[in-house]
BAVEXZA-828137 format. One record per residue (C-alpha): residue in one letter; x, y, z. Coordinates in steps of 0.05 Angstrom, whole numbers, plus 5000, padded with zeros to 4 digits. Example, Ala and Ser with C-alpha at 12.3 -4.5 7.8 and 13.67 -1.06 7.14 Angstrom:
# BAVEXZA-828137
a524649105156s527349795143
//
This chain:
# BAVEXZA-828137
x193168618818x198268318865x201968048802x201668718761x206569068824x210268568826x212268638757x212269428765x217269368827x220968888794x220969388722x223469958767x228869498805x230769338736x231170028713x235270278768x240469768766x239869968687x241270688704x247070548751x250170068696x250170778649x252571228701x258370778719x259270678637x259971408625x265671468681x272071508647x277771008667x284071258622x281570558577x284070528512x278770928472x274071088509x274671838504x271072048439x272172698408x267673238372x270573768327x265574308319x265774848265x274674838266x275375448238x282975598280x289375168266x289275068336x283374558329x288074018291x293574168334x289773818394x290173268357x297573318329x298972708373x295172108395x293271878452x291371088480x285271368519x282471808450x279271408401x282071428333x274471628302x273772368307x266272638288x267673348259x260973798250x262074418205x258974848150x262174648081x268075178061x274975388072x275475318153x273774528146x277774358082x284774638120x282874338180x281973628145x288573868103x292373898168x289973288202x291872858140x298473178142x299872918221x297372208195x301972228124x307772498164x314672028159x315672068232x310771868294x304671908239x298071978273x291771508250x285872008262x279471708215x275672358209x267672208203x265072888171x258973128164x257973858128x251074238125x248074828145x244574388209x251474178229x250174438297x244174098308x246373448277x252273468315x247373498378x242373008361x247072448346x252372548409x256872118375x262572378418x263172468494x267573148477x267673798442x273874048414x272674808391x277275278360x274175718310x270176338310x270476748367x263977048361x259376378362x264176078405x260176148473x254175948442x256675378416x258975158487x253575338524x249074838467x254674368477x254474288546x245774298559x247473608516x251573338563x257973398533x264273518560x268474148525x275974248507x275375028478x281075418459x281676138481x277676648482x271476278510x268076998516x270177678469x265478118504x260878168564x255277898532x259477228523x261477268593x254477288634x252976748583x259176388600x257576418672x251176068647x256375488621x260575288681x253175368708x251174758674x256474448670x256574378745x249674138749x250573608693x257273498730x261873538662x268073918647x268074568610x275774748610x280375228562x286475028531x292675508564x298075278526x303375768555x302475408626x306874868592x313175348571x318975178604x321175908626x314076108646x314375478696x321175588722x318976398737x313076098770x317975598808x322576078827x317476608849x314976118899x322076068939x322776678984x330276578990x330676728910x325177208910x323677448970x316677718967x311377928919x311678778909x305779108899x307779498850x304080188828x299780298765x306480698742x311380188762x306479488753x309878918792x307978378743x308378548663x307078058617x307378238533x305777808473x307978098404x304477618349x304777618278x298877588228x302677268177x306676568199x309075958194x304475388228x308574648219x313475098171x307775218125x305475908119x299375978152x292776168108x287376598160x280776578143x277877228123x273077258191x279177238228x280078048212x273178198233x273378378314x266278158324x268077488298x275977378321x275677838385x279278448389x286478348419x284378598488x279977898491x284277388453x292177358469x291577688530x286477148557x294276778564x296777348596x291777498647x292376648663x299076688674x299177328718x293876908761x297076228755x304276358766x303076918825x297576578862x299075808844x292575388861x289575998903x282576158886x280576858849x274477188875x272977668808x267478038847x273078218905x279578078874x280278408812x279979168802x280679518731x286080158732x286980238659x285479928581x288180198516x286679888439x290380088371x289379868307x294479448265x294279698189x294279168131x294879358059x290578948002x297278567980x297978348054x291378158062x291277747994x298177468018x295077238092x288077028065x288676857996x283177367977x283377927933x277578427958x275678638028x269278258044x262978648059x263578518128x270678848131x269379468104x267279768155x274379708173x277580098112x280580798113x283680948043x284180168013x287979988088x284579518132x284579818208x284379278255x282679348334x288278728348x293079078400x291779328474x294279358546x290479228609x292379558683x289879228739x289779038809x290078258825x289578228908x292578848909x297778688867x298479148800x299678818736x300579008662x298778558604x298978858532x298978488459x301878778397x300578518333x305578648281x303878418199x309277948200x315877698237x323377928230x327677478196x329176878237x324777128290x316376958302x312577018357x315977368425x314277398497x316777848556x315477798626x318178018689x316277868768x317878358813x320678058881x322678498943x330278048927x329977968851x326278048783x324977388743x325477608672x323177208609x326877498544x326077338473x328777868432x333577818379x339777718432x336677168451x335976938385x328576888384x327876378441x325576618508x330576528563x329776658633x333477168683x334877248754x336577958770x338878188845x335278808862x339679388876x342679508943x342278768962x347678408997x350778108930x355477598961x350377339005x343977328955x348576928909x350176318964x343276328978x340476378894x346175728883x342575318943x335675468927x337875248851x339574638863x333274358897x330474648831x334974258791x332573628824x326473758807x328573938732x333873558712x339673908683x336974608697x343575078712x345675768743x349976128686x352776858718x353277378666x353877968704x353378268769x347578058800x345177788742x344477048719x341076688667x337776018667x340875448630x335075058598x336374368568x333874318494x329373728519x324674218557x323974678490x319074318454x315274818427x308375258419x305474658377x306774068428x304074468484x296674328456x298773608466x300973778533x294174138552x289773478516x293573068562x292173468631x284773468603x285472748597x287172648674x280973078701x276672698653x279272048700x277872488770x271272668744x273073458760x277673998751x282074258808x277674748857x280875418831x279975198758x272975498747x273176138793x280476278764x277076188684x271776638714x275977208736x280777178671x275277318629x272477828673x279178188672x279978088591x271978288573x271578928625x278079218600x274679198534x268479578553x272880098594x277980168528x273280298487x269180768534x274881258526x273681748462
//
C-alpha cells in the first residue's frame, strides 16, 4: 500500500511539473516561429493582406480551413502573388484543407495557436466565439458583430477569452494613418487645441466620413467581390462595417487610453441608412457573375440591385456629440479611390483631415484658428507646440496657407499606405501576444464601438 502512494504522489508531482512545462511552453517570447497562424473561411482580401509581410516571430506554415470555392482560390491567388513578387517576396507555405467540416477540422486539429478571420460577416461571431472555447487566440478584421444578436454573443467572446486568458482583438487599420495620428497628437496639446467642445447634435464636435468604392483596385488589380458580399445579412449593412473605423477613431483619438463605459458613456441621438444602386453590368463587372443570386433578389427593384451600404450615426461619447457617416459610391473618380474627412473641434482650433480632389486624393491634415482668436499670438504658440511634435516625428512641418490656417507637411516616408497598415496592426498584435494581454481599455473600448455601430442599426431601421 505504502508503495502504491508513493508512486501516486510521485505520478501527480510528475504531472504538475508536466503541466507547468506546457503552460510556460504556450507563453510566447517574440522566438522565431513560434506564433502559428490559422486562416479560417478567408472570404475578404483583407485576410491575405495580414500576411502581405513576414514576420521572424510567425511561422512560415499557415493552416487555412475553408469550404472549397471562389473566397479560398483568390485568397490562395493573392498569397502566391506576395511570395512570386520581385521585391521583398514573402515565403508563406499554405497547408489547406477544404470540406464542408472545415470548421470542425480546423478545431480538432489546433494546428495553429491563432485565428486570422476576414470573411463573412454574418458567421463571423460564431466563428470566434468556436475559436476561442478552443483556446485560440483571434486576429478578426472588422465588423466582429453586424447586429445585436452578434454583439450579446460577442460579449460571450471577450467572456471567454478572459477566462481562458487569450486575446480576442480586431484589426483597426486607420489607427496607423499618419494624419489620423498627428490629429490625435495635436488634439492632446491644449496650447494647439485648447479644449474638447461639446458640440450639439446640429453642430457635432467630432465628424468623421468614409466614402468607399465597390469597385477597386487591391495591389493595382481590380478587385473581384464575392457575390455574399452584396447580401447585408452576410457583409453587414454600412451602419456596422466602415463605420466600426469611425466610431474607433472618435473613441481612440478623443479619449486616448481612457476607458469607455458603453452602459454610461455612450448615448444614441440619431441613425440614417440609404441604399446604393448597382445595375446587372456593374454587378457582373464587380463579381464576375451574370445573374442576381437567389439570395439577392430580395434586393431587386426593376433589374437594380438596392443595397443598405450607406448611413450616419449621431451620438453622445461623455457628453461629447459626434457624427460618423459612410457612403458608398459604385466606383472611384479618375485618379481618385477611397476618401476620408475628419474634423476635431477645439475651443482654439479645428484639426481637419482632407482628401478631396485638391488634395489630390491623399488626405492631408489642417490646423484652422477659430474665429475671433488672438491670431498673432495662437501662431507663436501653434510654431512652439510644433516643434516638440516634430521631434517626435521627424521631418513633420508647419506650412501657412492662409490666415489662420496651416497645413501639415507630411514626409512621403510616413505615407505608406491602406495595405501596409494590416502589417502594422499584425505587428502590435504581435507585442501583446509577448505581454500575455491587451492594454486595459482595449476590451471595454471594442465593447462600446460595437455597441455604438449595432444600436444605431436597430434605431435606423426602427424609423419607417
Amino acid at each position: 500500500m505504502k508503495n502504491y502512494l508513493v508512486f501516486t504522489m510521485a505520478t501527480l508531482l510528475l504531472g504538475t511539473s508536466c503541466s507547468s512545462k506546457k503552460e510556460q511552453a504556450e507563453s510566447f517570447t517574440g522566438a522565431p516561429g513560434e506564433v502559428k497562424l490559422i486562416t479560417l473561411d478567408p472570404g475578404h482580401f483583407h485576410a491575405a493582406l495580414v500576411q502581405k509581410v513576414s514576420y521572424p516571430q510567425v511561422s512560415k506554415d499557415v493552416f487555412v480551413y475553408a469550404p472549397t470555392g471562389f473566397d479560398v482560390n483568390e485568397h490562395l491567388k493573392r498569397i502566391e502573388g506576395f511570395n512570386s513578387r520581385a521585391e521583398n517576396p514573402t515565403a508563406w507555405n499554405e497547408v489547406v484543407y477544404t470540406g464542408p467540416d472545415y470548421l470542425e477540422k480546423m478545431l480538432s486539429e489546433k494546428k495553429g495557436n491563432v485565428m486570422v478571420q476576414a470573411g463573412n460577416n454574418g458567421k463571423k461571431t460564431e466563428y470566434i466565439k468556436k475559436t476561442l472555447e478552443a483556446g485560440i487566440h483571434v486576429l478578426s478584421d472588422k465588423p466582429m458583430a453586424i447586429n445585436s444578436q452578434n454583439f450579446q454573443l460577442l460579449e460571450e467572446c471577450f467572456d471567454i477569452a478572459k477566462q481562458k486568458n487569450i486575446l480576442l482583438y480586431d484589426i483597426m487599420t486607420e489607427r496607423n494613418e499618419i494624419t489620423t495620428m498627428l490629429q490625435r497628437e495635436l488634439s492632446t496639446i491644449p496650447a494647439i487645441y485648447g479644449e474638447q467642445l461639446k458640440g450639439s447634435p446640429e453642430e457635432p464636435a467630432i465628424v468623421k466620413e468614409s466614402v468607399h468604392h465597390l469597385f477597386k483596385l487591391v495591389d493595382n488589380k481590380p478587385l473581384t467581390r464575392p457575390v455574399w458580399y452584396f447580401d447585408v445579412t452576410q457583409q453587414g449593412e454600412g451602419i456596422v462595417d466602415v463605420t466600426t473605423h469611425l466610431v474607433d477613431l472618435v473613441q481612440w483619438e478623443a479619449f486616448p487610453e481612457q476607458i469607455i463605459d458603453y452602459k454610461k458613456d455612450i448615448e444614441l441621438v440619431d441613425a440614417n441608412r440609404w441604399t446604393t444602386s448597382i445595375s446587372p453590368e456593374e454587378f457582373k463587372q464587380v463579381t464576375g457573375t451574370d445573374a442576381y443570386p437567389d439570395f439577392l433578389k430580395k434586393d431587386v427593384v426593376n433589374d437594380t440591385l438596392k443595397v443598405y451600404c450607406n448611413g450616419d450615426i449621431v451620438y453622445k461619447i461623455k457628453g461629447v456629440t459626434a457624427k460618423v457617416s459612410v457612403i458608398w459610391n459604385y466606383t472611384f473618380p479618375e485618379g481618385g479611390g477611397d476618401t476620408h474627412f475628419s474634423v476635431m473641434k477645439g475651443s482654439k482650433a479645428d484639426l481637419v483631415i482632407r482628401q478631396g480632389q485638391e488634395q489630390g486624393y491623399k488626405p492631408e491634415l489642417f490646423v484652422e484658428a477659430v474665429k475671433g482668436i488672438d491670431l498673432a499670438a495662437y501662431e507663436k504658440d501653434l510654431t512652439a507646440s510644433m516643434e516638440k511634435v516634430s521631434a517626435e516625428y521627424s521631418g513633420v512641418a508647419l506650412n501657412k496657407i492662409g490666415d489662420g490656417v496651416w497645413q501639415i507637411e507630411i514626409p512621403a516616408s510616413y505615407r505608406v499606405g491602406h495595405e501596409a497598415h494590416f502589417g502594422q496592426v499584425t505587428e502590435h498584435f504581435l507585442e501583446y501576444l509577448k505581454d500575455g494581454k491587451l492594454p486595459d481599455w482595449e476590451v471595454p473600448n471594442m465593447l462600446a464601438k460595437y455597441y455604438t455601430t449595432t444600436s444605431a442599426l436597430d434605431m435606423a431601421k426602427a424609423k419607417k
